[in-house]
N, C-alpha and C positions, 0 to 999 in steps of 0.2 A: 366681341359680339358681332354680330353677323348683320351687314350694312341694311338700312330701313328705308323707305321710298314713300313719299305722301305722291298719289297719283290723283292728278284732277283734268277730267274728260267735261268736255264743252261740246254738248250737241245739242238740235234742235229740242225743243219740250215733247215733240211726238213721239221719239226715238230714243225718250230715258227710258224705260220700261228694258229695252234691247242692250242698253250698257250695262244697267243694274246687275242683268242678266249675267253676262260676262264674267263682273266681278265675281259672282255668288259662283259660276261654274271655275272659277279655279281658287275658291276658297278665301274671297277675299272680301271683307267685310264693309259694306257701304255709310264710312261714318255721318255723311252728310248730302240734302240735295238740295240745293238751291237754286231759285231761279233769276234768271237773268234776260237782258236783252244785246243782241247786236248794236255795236256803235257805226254800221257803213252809213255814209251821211247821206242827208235827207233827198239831196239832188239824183243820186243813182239810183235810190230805192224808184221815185218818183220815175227817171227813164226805162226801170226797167218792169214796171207796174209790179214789186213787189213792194208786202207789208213790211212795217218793223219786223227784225228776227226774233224770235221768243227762245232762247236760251234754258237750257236747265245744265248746271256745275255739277258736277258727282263727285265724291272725297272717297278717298281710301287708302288705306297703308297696306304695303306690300313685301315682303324680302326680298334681297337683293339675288335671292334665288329662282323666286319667282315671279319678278320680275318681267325678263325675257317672255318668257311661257306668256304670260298678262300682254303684251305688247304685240305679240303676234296672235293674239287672238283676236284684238281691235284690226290688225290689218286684215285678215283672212275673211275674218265673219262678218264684221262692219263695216272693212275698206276703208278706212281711216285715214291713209293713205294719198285715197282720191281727196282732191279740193272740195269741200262743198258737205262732206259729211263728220264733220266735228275735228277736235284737239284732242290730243292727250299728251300732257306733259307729265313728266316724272320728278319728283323735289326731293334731293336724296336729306332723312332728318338728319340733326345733330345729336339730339340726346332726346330722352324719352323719362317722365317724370315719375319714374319706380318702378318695382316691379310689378304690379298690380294693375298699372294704366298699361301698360306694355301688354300683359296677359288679354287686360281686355281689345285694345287694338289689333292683338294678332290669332284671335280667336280662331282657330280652325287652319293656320299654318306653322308648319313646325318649325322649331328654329333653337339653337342652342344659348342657354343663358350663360353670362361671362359672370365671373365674379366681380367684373364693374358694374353690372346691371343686380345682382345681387343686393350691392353697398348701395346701390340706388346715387352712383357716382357718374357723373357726367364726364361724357371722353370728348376732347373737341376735335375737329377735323379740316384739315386742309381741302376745300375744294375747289378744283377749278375743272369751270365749264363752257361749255362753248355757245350756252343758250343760258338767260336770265327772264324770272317773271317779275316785272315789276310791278306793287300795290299802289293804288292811290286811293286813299280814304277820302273823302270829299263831302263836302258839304252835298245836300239833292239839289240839282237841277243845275248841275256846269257841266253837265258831258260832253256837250259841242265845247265847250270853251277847253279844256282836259284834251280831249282827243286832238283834235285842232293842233293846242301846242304839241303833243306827243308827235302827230304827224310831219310839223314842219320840222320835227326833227328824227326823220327816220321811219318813224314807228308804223307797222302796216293797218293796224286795227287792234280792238280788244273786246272787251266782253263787263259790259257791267253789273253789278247785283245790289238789289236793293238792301239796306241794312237800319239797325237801330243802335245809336250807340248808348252806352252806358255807366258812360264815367263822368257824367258832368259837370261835376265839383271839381273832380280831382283835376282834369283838363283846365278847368277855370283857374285854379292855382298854380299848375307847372307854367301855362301857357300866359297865362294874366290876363286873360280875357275868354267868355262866353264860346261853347262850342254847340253849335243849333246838334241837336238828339237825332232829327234825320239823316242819314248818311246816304252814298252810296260809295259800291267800292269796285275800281274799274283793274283789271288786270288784262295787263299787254306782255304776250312775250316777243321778245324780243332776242337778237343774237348781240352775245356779251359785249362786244367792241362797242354797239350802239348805244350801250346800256345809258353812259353818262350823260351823253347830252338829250336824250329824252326826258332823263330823269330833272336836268339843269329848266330845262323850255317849260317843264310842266313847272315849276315853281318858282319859276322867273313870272310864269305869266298864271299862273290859279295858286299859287301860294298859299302861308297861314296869312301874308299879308293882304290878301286877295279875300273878296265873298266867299270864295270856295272854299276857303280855310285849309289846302291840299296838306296831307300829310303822307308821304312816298319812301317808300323803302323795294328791297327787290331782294330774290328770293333762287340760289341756284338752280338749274333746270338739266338734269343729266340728261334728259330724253327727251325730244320733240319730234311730231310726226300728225302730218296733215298742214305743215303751217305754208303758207303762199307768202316767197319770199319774191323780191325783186330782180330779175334775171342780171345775173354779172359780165363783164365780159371777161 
């Protein structure tokens, strides 16, 4: 079967209207939009007389065919490119849960069905990449404390979203203890070699043993474009 890409574009809230766009002009179906805020700490906002950033995440699955085509149209039409006008990362899937959610996911791109997607059979995949997005689920209101560790260990910035969780019980039981229902969930990409010790700092120091109750995991990134990395020599 023909490789599948969850794409999530990070731009201002003014400027979702113009990605949605994008998506819908090469056939690609917007599953979700969430809103978000910038994490640049409170000292630069402050020097440079700007407000919080207001963020909106945009979801979409795409084929590996088109793909490409999708990527250059954030550069050309939105300039993506440039610093300062959002992310778009690419997350290639592993498997897709039958044929039916598949059908609906890729509604209006063509694509051939294998007979493992048929059997509604899961095929796993070796990937290795050169960029990772990391999750960090968290309790509401440790963002400075989250980003803070993530930064002293690397990490340039990320993008938060508000959420509600909803397993409460069951967390109480794996966990052995209460997990507050307010969440937020902060994603950093970051390039793979950094991966670990961001991932280490953020639950050495906001852990489940910590208020924040951090729970982290990360997520392969075949494509990144727009991101501000730290000049090498």
């Amino acid at each position: 079967m023909e490789s599948l890409y969850l794409v999530m574009a990070v731009t201002d809230r003014e400027r979702d209207e113009q990605f949605i766009s994008l998506f819908q002009e090469n056939n690609v179906s917007v599953l979700h939009v969430a809103l978000g805020e910038g994490t640049a700490p409170s000292e630069i906002l402050d020097y440079l007389y700007l407000n919080p950033s207001q963020k909106a995440v945009i979801f979409g699955v795409v084929t590996g065919t088109g793909l490409p085509q999708l990527l250059r149209g954030f550069k050309r039409k939105l300039f993506i490119d440039i610093p300062g006008n959002g992310i778009v990362t690419a997350v290639p899937l592993n498997s897709i849960g039958g044929k039916r959610s598949l059908e609906y996911l890729m509604e209006g791109q063509a694509m051939n069905l294998s007979e493992e997607t048929e059997k509604e059979k899961e095929v796993p995949m070796a990937i290795h990449t050169e960029y990772e997005l990391i999750f960090v689920i968290a309790n509401e209101g440790y963002t400075d404390k989250i980003m803070d560790a993530a930064r002293e260990a690397g990490a340039g910035g990320g993008t938060v979203i508000k959420a509600r969780g909803t397993g409460g019980e069951h967390s109480q039981k794996f966990f052995g203890f209460s997990i507050a229902d307010e969440k937020e969930i902060h994603m950093i990409v970051t390039p793979a070699q950094g991966r670990n010790h961001i991932m280490k700092s953020i639950m050495d120091q906001a852990g489940l043993d910590s208020k924040a109750q951090s729970i982290v995991f990360s997520l392969p990134v075949s494509h990144a474009i727009g991101l501000r990395m730290p000049d090498r020599d």
